[in-house]
VEXKE-956181 format. One record per residue (C-alpha): residue number from 1; x, y, z; residue in three letters. Coordinates in Angstrom, 1 decimal, decimal comma. Example, Ala and Ser with C-alpha at 12.3 -4.5 7.8 and 13.67 -1.06 7.14 Angstrom:
SITE;1;12,3;-4,5;7,8;Ala
SITE;2;13,7;-1,1;7,1;Ser
! end
This chain:
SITE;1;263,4;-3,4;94,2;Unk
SITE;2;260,6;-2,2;91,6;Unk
SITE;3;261,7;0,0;88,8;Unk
SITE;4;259,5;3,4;89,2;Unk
SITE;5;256,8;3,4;86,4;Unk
SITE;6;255,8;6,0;83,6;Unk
SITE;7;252,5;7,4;85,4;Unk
SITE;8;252,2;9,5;88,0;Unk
SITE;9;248,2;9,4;90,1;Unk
SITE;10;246,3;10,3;92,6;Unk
SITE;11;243,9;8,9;95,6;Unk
SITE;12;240,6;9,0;96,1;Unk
SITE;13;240,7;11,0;99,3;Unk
SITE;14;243,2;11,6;102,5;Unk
SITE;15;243,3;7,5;103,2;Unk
SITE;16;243,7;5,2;101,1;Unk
SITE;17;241,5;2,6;100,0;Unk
SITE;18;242,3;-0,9;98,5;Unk
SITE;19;241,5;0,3;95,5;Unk
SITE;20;244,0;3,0;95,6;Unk
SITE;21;246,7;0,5;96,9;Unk
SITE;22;246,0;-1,8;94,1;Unk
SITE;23;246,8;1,1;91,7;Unk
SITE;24;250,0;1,9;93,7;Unk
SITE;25;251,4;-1,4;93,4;Unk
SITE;26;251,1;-2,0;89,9;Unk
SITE;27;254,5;-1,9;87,9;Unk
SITE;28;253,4;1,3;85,6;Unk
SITE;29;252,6;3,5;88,6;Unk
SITE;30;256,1;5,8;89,6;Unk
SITE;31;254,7;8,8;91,4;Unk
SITE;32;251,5;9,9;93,5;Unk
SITE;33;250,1;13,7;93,0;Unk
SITE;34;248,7;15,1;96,1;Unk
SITE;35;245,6;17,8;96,3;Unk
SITE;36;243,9;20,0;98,5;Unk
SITE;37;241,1;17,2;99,4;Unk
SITE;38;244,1;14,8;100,8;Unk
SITE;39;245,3;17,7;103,5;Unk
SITE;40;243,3;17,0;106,7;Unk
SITE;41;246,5;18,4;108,6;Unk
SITE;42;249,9;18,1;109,2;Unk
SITE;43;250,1;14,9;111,1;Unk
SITE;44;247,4;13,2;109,0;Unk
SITE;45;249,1;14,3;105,7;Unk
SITE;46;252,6;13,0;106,9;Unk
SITE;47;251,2;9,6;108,2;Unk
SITE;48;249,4;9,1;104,5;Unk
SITE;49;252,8;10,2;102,7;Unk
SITE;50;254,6;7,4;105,2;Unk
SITE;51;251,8;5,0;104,2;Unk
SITE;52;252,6;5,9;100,3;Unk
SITE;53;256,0;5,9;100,7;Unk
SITE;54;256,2;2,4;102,7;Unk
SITE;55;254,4;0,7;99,8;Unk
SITE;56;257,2;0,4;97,3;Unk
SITE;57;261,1;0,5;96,8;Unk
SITE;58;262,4;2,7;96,3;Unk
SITE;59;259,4;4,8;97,0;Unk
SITE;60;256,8;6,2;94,5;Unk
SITE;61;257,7;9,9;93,9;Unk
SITE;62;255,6;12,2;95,7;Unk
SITE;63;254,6;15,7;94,1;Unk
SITE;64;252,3;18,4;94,7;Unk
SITE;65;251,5;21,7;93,4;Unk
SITE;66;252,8;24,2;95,8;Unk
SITE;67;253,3;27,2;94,2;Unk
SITE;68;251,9;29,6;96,1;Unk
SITE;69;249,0;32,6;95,5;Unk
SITE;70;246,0;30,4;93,7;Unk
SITE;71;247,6;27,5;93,6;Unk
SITE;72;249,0;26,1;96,9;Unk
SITE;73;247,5;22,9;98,2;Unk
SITE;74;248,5;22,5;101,5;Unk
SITE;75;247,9;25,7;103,1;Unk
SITE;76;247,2;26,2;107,5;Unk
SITE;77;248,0;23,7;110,3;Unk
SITE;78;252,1;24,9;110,1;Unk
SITE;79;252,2;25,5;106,2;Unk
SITE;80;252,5;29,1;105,3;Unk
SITE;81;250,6;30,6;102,8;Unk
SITE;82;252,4;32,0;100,2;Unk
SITE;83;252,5;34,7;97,7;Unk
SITE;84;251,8;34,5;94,1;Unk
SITE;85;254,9;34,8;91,8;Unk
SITE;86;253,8;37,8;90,4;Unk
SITE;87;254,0;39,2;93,5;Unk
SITE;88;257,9;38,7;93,5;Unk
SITE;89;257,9;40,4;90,0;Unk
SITE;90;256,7;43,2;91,2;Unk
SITE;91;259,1;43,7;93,9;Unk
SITE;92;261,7;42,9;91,0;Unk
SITE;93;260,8;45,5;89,1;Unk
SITE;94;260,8;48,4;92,2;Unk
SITE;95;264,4;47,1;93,6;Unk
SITE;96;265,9;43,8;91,5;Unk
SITE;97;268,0;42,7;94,5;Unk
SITE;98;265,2;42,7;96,9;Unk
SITE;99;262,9;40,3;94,4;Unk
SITE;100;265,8;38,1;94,2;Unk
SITE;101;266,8;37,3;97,7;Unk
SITE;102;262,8;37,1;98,3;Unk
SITE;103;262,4;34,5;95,6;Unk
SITE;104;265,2;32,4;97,0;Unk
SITE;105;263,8;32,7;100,5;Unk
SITE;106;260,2;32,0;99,4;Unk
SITE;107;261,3;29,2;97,4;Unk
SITE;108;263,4;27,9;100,1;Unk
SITE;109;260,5;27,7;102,4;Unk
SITE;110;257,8;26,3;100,2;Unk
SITE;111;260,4;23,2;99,3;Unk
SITE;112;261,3;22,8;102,9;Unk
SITE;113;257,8;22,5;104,8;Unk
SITE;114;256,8;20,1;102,1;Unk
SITE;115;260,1;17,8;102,7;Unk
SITE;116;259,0;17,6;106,1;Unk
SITE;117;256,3;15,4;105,4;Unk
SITE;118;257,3;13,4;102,7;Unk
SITE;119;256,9;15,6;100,0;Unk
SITE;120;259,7;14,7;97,3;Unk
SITE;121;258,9;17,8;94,8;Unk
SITE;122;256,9;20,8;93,8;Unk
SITE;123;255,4;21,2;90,5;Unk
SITE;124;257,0;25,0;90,2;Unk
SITE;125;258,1;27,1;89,1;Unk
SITE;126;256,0;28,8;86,6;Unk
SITE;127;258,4;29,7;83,9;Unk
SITE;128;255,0;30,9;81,3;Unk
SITE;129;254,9;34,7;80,9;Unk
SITE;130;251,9;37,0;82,5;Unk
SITE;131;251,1;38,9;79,1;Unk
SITE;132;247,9;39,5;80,5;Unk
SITE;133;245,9;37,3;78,2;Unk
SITE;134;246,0;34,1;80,1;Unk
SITE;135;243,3;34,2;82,7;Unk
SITE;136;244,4;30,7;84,2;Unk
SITE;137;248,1;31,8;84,6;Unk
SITE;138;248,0;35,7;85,2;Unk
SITE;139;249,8;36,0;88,3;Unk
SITE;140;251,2;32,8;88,6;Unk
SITE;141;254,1;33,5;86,4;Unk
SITE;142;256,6;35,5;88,0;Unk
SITE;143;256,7;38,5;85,0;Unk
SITE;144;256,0;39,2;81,3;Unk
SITE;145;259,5;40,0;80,7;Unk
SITE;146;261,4;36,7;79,6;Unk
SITE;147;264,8;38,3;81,2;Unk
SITE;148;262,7;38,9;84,9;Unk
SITE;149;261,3;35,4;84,9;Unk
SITE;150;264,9;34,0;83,9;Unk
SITE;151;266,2;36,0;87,0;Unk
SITE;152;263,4;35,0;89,5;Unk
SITE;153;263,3;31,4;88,6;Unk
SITE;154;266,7;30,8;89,0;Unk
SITE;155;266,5;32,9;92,3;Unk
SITE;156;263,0;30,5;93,2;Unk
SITE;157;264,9;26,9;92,2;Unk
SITE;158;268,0;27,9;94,1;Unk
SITE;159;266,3;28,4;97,0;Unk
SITE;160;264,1;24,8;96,3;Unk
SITE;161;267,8;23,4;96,1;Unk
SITE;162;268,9;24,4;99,2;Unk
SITE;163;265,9;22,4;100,7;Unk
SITE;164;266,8;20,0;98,8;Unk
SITE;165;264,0;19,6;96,1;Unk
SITE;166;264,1;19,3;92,5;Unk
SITE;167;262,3;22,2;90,5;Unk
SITE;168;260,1;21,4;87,9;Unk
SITE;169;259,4;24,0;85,1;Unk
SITE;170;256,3;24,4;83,8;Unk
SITE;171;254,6;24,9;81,0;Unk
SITE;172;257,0;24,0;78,3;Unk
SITE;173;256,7;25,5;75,9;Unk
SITE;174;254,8;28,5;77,4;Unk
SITE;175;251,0;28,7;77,9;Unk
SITE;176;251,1;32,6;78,6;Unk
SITE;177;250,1;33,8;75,1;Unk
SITE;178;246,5;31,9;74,7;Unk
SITE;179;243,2;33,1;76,5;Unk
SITE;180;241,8;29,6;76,2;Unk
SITE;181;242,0;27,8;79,5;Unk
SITE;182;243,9;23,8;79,0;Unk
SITE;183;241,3;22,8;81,8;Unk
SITE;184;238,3;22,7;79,6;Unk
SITE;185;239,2;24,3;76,9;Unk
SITE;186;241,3;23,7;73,3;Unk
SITE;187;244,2;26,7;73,4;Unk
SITE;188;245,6;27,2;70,1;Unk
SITE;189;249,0;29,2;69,7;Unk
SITE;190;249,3;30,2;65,9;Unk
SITE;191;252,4;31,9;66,2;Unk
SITE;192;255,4;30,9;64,6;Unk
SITE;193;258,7;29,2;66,0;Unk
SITE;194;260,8;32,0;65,4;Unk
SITE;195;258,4;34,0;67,3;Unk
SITE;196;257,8;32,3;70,5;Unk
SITE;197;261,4;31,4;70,4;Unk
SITE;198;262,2;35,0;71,2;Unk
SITE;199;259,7;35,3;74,1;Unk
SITE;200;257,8;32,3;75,4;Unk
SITE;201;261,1;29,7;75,0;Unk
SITE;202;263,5;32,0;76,7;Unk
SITE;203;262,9;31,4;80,0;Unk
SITE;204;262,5;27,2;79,4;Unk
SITE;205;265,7;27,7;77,4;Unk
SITE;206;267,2;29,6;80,0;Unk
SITE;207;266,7;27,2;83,0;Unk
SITE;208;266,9;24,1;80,4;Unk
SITE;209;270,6;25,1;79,8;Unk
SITE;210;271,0;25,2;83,4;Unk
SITE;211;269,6;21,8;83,7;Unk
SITE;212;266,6;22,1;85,9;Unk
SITE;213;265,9;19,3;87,2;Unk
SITE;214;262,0;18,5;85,6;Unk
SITE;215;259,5;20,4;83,2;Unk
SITE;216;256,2;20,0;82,5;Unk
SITE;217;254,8;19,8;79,4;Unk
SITE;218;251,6;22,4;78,2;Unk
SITE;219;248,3;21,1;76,1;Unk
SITE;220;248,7;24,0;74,3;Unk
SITE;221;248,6;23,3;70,2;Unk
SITE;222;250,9;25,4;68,1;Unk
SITE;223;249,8;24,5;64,7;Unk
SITE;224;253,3;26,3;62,8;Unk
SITE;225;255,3;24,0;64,9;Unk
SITE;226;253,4;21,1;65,2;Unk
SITE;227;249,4;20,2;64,5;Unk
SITE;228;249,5;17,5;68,1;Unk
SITE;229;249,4;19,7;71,8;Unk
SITE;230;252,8;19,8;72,4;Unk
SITE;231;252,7;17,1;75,6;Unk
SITE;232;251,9;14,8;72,4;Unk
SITE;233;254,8;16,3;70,0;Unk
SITE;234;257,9;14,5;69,1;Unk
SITE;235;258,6;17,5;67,6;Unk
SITE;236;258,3;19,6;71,0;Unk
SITE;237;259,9;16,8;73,3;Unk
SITE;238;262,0;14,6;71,2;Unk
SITE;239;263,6;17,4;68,6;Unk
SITE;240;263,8;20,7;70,5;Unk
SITE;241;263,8;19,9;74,0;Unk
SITE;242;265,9;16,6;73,9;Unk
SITE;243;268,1;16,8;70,6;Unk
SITE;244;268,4;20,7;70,0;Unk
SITE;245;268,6;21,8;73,5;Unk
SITE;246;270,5;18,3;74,6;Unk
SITE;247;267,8;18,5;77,8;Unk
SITE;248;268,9;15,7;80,3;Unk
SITE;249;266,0;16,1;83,1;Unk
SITE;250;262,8;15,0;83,7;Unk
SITE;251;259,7;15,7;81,4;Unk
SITE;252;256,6;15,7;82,7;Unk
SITE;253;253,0;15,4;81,3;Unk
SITE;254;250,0;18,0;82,1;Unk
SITE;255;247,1;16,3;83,9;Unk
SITE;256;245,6;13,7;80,7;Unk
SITE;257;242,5;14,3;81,8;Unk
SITE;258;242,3;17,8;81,1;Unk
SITE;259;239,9;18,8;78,2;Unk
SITE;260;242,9;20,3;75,6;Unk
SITE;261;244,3;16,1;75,8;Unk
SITE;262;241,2;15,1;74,8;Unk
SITE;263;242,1;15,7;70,9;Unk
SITE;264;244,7;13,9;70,9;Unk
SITE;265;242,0;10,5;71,4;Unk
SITE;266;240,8;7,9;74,5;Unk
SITE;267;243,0;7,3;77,9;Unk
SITE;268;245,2;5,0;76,4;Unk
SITE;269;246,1;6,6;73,3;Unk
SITE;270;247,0;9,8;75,4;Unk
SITE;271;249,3;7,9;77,4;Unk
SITE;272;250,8;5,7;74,6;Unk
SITE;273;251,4;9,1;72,6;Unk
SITE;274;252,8;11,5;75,2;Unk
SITE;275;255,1;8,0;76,0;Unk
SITE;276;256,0;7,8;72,6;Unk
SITE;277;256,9;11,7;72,1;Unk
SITE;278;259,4;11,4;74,9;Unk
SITE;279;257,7;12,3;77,9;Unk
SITE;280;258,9;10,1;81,3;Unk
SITE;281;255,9;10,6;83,6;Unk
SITE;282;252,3;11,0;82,1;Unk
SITE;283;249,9;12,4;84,9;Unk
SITE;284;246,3;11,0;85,4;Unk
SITE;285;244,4;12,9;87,9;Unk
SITE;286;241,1;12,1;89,5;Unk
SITE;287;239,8;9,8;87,5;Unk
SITE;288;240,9;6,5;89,2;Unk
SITE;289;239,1;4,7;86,7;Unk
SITE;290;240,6;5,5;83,7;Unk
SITE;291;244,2;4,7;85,6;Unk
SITE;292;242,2;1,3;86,0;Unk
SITE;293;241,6;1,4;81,9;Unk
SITE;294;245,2;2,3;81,5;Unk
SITE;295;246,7;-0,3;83,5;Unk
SITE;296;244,3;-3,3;82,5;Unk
SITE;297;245,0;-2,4;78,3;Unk
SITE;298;249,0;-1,1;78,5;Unk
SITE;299;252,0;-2,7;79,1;Unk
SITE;300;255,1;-0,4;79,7;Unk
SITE;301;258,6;-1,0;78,6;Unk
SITE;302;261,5;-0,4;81,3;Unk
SITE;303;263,3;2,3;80,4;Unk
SITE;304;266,8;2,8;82,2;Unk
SITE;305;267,0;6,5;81,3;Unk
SITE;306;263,7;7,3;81,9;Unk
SITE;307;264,0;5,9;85,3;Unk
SITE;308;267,4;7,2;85,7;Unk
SITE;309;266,1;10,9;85,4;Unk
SITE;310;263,0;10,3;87,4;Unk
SITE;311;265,0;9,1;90,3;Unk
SITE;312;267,0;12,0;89,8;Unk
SITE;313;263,5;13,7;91,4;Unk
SITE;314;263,6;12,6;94,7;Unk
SITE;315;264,0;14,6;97,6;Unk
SITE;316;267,5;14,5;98,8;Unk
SITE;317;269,7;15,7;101,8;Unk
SITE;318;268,6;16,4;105,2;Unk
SITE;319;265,1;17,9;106,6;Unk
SITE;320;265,2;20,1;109,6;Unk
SITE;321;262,5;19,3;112,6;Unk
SITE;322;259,9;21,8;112,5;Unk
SITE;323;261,1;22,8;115,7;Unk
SITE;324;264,6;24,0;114,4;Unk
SITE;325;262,6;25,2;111,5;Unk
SITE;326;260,2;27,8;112,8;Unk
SITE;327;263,3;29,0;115,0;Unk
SITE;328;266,1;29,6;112,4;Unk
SITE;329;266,7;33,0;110,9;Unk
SITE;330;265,9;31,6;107,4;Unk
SITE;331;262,7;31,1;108,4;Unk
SITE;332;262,3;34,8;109,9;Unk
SITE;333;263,5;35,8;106,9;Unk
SITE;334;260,8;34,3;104,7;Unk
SITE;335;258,0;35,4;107,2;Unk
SITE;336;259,3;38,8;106,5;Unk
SITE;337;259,3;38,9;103,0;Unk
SITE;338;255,7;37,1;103,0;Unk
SITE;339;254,5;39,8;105,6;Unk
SITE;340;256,2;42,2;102,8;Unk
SITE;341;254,7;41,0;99,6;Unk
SITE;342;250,9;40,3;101,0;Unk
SITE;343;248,7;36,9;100,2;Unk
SITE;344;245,3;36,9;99,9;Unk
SITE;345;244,6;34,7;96,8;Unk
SITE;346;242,2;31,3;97,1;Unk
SITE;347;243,4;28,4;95,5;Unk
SITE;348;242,6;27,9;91,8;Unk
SITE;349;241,4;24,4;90,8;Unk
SITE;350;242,5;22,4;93,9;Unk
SITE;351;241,9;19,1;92,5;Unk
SITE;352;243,6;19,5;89,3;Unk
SITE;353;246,7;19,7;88,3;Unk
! end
């Protein structure tokens, strides 16, 4: 049995090399991230998640972001596109009810195509709110209104629970009031505390109090709370989310290798400090060597909570066939609502996270 590790990466493409296994193996790794450029299929992607899975025990987690509109990675060959969360605000706001049975439903169906193959969780849902400043989330949150993103999310991660996926929240502590993109850019949020506490926390708080099982932490910086992007802030993890809000779940990093992580210094000092401010899974995407840097210069501490609430993250319960799947009224149902609510969105950044 190998403990699951604090970093969470990616492969070079849809088999994996020897390289890639190497990385897999070693103690610090606990999770894989999938992308659009590992989906060759439904069969092929399901034999490579076997071939992931098989390598450790218990198994590495597997993630993905599958939240549907511009960011869904698996999308064709059986998965079903899906509409962005705005679109489910919107139908929230014309009849309440109607937005809430559709974001069970549509949350329900994303979580239980991707536990088909092997897919333990979803990065989603977006809990940020669409003030329409935020190019790079828009209509990936659900709604501006902290009270209709509340109501949808809880609606969304029901339905993920049903399928027996954990949710993860993202991104804590709300990316929704910066224009500057995280990606390759260095978003600054001046406001106070007091302020986004009122707005941009509510819906965190909301599902935090509810004990969601994961959130993912922004690169935003919010210089009245703390001068570090709050993926690096004791003050963001350690204080508020673990002591003031007594937060039990798993936290999650934003991709390290995004440009807003860059401040905080090299690889391995973005690791160590994210680490340090309470985070349990630091994300390093598509840059396999700097997972090689990581894992030559670091040595990782077990951690029997950490690893306690990221084993909390699997996928749990059973997986229909696709067979019963595609034949259930469930599934009608979400094919409805979809046909309902429209997609026609291309995927934003499919190899990032």
């Amino acid at each position: 049995m190998t403990a699951l590790g604090p970093l969470m990466i990616d492969l070079a493409g849809p088999e994996i090399t020897p390289a890639d296994r190497r990385r897999l193996q070693h103690p610090s790794t606990g999770g894989v991230i999938l992308f659009a450029r590992h989906f060759e299929g439904w069969e092929p992607l399901a034999e490579l998640i076997a071939e992931i899975r098989a390598l450790r025990r218990p198994h590495l987690l597997i993630a993905v972001d599958q939240e549907g509109g511009r960011v869904q990675r698996f999308k064709g060959d059986g998965f079903v596109a899906l509409p962005a969360m705005g679109r489910l605000g919107d139908l929230f706001d014309e009849d309440r009810q109607a937005g809430l049975e559709a974001a069970r439903s549509l949350g329900w169906l994303m979580a239980v195509q991707l536990r088909e193959v092997g897919v333990d969780l979803s990065f989603a849902p977006v809990l940020d709110l669409d003030r329409g400043i935020s190019g790079v989330i828009g209509d990936r949150a659900f709604d501006e209104r902290p009270e209709a993103v509340i109501a949808l999310a809880i609606a969304w991660t029901g339905g993920m629970q049903d399928a027996g996926m954990a949710a993860v929240g993202k991104h804590y502590p709300g990316h929704g009031a910066v224009a500057a993109d995280s990606h390759i850019a260095h978003p600054v949020d001046p406001r106070p505390l007091a302020t986004i506490e009122k707005t941009d926390l509510r819906p965190f708080r909301a599902m935090a109090d509810r004990l969601i099982p994961g959130l993912m932490v922004s690169h935003v910086v919010y210089p009245e709370v703390d001068a570090r992007p709050a993926g690096f802030s004791p003050v963001w993890v350690r204080e508020i989310l673990r002591q003031q809000w007594g937060y039990e779940g798993a936290v999650f990093s934003d991709d390290l290798t995004m440009a807003a992580a860059s401040a905080v210094g090299e690889i391995e000092e973005r690791v160590e400090q994210c680490l340090a401010a309470g985070v349990d899974m630091a994300l390093i995407c598509n840059h396999p060597e700097l997972v090689d840097r990581v894992q030559q210069s670091l040595a990782f501490a077990a951690s029997p909570q950490r690893e306690a609430r990221l084993a909390r993250m699997f996928g749990h319960g059973p997986v229909p066939s696709e067979a019963k799947l595609t034949h259930s009224p469930r599934y009608a149902a979400a094919l409805r609502w979809i046909e309902r609510l429209g997609v026609d969105e291309p995927d934003l950044f499919p190899d990032r996270a």
